[in-house]
C-alpha positions, -999 to +999 in steps of 0.1 A: -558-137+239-575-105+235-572-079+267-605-057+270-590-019+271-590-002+304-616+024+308-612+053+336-635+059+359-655+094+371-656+103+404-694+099+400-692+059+391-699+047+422-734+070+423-742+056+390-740+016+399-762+028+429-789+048+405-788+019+383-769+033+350-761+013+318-726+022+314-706+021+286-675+031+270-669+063+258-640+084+258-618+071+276-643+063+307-669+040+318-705+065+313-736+065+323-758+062+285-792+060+305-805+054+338-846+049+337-849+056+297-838+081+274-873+092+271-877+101+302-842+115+307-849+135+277-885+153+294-872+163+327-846+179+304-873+195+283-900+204+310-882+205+343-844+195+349-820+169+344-786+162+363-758+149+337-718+136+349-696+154+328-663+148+339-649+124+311-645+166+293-611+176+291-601+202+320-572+225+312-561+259+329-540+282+308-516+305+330-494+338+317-498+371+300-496+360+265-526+333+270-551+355+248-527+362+220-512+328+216-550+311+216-563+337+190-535+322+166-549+287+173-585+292+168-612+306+145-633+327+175-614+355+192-601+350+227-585+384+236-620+404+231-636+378+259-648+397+292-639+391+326-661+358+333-673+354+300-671+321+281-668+315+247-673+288+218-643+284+199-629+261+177-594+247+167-584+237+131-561+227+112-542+239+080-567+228+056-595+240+077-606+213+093-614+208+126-591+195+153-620+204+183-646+224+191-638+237+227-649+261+253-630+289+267-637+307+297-617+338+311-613+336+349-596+357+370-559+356+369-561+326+343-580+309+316-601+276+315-601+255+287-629+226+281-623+202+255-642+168+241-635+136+259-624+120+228-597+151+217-582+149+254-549+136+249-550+149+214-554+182+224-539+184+256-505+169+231-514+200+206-516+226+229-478+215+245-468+215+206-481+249+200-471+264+233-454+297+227-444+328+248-456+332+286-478+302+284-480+276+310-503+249+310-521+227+337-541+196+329-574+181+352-589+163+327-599+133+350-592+146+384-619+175+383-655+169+383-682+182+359-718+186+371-742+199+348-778+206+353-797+215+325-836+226+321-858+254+325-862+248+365-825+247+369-819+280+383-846+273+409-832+240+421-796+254+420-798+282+435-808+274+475-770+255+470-749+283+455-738+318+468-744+333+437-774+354+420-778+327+394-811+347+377-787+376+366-760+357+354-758+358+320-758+331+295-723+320+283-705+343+314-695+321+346-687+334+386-663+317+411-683+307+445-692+276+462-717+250+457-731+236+491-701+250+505-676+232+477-655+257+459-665+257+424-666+276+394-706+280+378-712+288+344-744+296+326-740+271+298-747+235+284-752+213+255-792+205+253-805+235+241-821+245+274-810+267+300-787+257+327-754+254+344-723+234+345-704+229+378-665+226+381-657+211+415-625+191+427-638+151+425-639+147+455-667+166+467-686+159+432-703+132+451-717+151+476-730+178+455-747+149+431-765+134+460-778+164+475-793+179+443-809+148+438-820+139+470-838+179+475-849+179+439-859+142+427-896+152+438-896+180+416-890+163+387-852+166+386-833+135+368-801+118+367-797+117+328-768+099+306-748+103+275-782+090+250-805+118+260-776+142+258-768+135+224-805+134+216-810+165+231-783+183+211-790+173+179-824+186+184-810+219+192-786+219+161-758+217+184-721+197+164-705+163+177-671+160+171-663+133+149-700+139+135-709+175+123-672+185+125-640+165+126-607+170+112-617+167+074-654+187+081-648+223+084-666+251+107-679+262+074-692+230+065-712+223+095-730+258+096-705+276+123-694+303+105-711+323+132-678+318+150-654+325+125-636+360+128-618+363+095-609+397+105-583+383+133-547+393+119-540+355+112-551+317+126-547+284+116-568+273+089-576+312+082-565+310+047-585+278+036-617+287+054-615+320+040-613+300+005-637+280+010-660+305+021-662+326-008-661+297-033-696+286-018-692+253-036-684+229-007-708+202+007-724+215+039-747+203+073-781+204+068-809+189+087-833+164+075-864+153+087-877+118+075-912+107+061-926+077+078-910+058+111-881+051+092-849+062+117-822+076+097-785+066+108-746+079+110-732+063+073-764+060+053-764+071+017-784+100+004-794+107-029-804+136-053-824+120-080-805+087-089-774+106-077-758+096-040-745+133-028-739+127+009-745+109+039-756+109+073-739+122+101-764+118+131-800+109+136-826+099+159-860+099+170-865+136+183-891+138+210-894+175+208-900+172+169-935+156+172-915+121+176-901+121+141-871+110+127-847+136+118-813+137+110-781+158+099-766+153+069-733+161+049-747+173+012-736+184-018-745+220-023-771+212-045-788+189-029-789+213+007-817+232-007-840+239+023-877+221+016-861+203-010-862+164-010-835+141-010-837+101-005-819+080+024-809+049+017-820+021+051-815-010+046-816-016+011-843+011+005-847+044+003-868+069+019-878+105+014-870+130+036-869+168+037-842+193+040-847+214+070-825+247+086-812+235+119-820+236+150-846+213+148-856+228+183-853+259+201-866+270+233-890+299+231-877+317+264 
């Protein structure tokens, strides 16, 4: 007999089965991938705001005096050049360059948050123990905190009545410590749609409150509970990775266009050397974006070709609402098929269709 695995639960599942979610597997937990249609989850994003559970993310807060030094020798990005309150992308690889997970770290006062992808969790919360070093303690939430984000241009205006914080002059990627209708929480100007907003850190037990609330004062302004599908279709629109897409532990920062991140002028990090390698070779296959001709949708695995020659293959696509309702996708190419305007061919079912090589993001806000 075959057992069905166990999947954890947020502390937002019960407000889901009331909003009428389609929930499904992923992570580790039982998410919400859409409520009334990606579509529409994916407008209110776009136009005016949408609400999103995040708290299948790994939660982990970092404690001593050697925190900064210790993570700079784990990671591509520096840590010990982060501000008071600032957050920072950052990414974790391994020997060969590859990436282990692409994280968030944020420097609060007296200790250091860590956010890490569902999926990497365990993974990571195991590497970090492995790697621990020095005055370095660690202290794992990852399922007992919440994660609220809202995301969309009308965020700061339906957040702030509920915060005691100037959310206008926060800046993007910095965070404050205050409340959130009274709830201790930590706010940070960031997100994963390409649009501005905020993600809330509360303890779970008051996540419910706060997801009610917003809802409740805001659902006639347009806000919208939103799920997991018009998240990812949001974020590939913006150009924005997917571990175990656009990076994972054989695609390299490098590889999937992040190289923005990489300080090769830190003393030393894991994966330094072959990053630095690969760098200046400039021969290795790379993300690009490509935008298909036709209706045809373009999907993870599908063969594309160079002339008669197969030099990659999909790593995400989708139907982008923000692209004029084409099909676009990123793929993993040979270098000399990632020619931007060139043409390549994707194989779908049994036949293949043109498509052009685009520079990512796909979308970008204009304010």
């Amino acid at each position: 007999m075959t057992v069905a695995p166990v999947h954890k639960r947020t502390a937002l599942y019960e407000q889901h089965l009331r909003a009428g979610a389609r929930l499904v597997p992923f992570g580790g937990f039982e998410m919400p991938v859409q409520y009334a249609g990606i579509l529409k989850e994916h407008d209110a994003v776009r136009h005016r705001a949408g609400l999103f559970d995040l708290s299948h993310m790994g939660q982990f807060l970092l404690h001593g005096d050697d925190v900064a030094a210790w993570a700079d020798r784990l990671t591509i990005n520096a840590v010990a050049t982060m501000k008071p309150l600032q957050a920072r992308y950052n990414i974790f690889c391994n020997e060969h360059g590859g990436a282990h997970d692409d994280t968030i770290f944020y420097r609060l006062d007296g200790r250091w948050m860590l956010v890490v992808n569902a999926s990497n969790a365990d993974k990571m919360w195991a590497y970090l123990n492995a790697h621990r070093a020095g005055d370095v303690r660690l202290e794992n939430l990852h399922g007992d905190r919440a994660l609220v984000a809202i995301q969309g241009p009308k965020s700061v205006a339906m957040l702030q009545p509920h915060v005691d914080l100037d959310l206008a002059s926060m800046r993007y990627y910095f965070c404050a410590e205050g409340t959130v209708d009274g709830v201790p929480a930590i706010v940070a100007r960031t997100g994963y749609t390409g649009e501005d907003g905020f993600e809330l850190f509360v303890d779970g037990d008051r996540a419910a409150a706060i997801w009610n609330r917003l809802l409740e004062e805001h659902r006639d302004a347009g806000l919208e509970p939103c799920g997991l599908g018009a998240r990812d279709v949001l974020r590939l629109e913006a150009g924005m990775p997917l571990y175990g897409h656009e990076l994972t532990e054989a695609i390299t920062p490098v590889q999937a266009g992040q190289t923005w991140a990489l300080k090769l002028s830190k003393p030393e990090f894991i994966g330094k050397v072959a990053l630095a390698e690969q760098l200046a070779r400039d021969a290795y296959p790379r993300i690009v974006g490509l935008v298909m001709e036709g209706r045809v949708p373009a999907r993870e695995g599908y063969a594309v070709r160079l002339g008669e020659r197969v030099v990659g293959e999909v790593r995400s696509g989708s139907a982008a609402p923000s692209v004029g309702g084409k099909n676009v996708a990123t793929a993993l190419l040979a270098k000399e098929a990632a020619t931007v305007g060139g043409t390549v061919e994707v194989q779908i079912r049994g036949a293949w269709h043109a498509a052009t090589v685009t520079a990512l993001p796909f979308y970008k806000r204009s304010t």
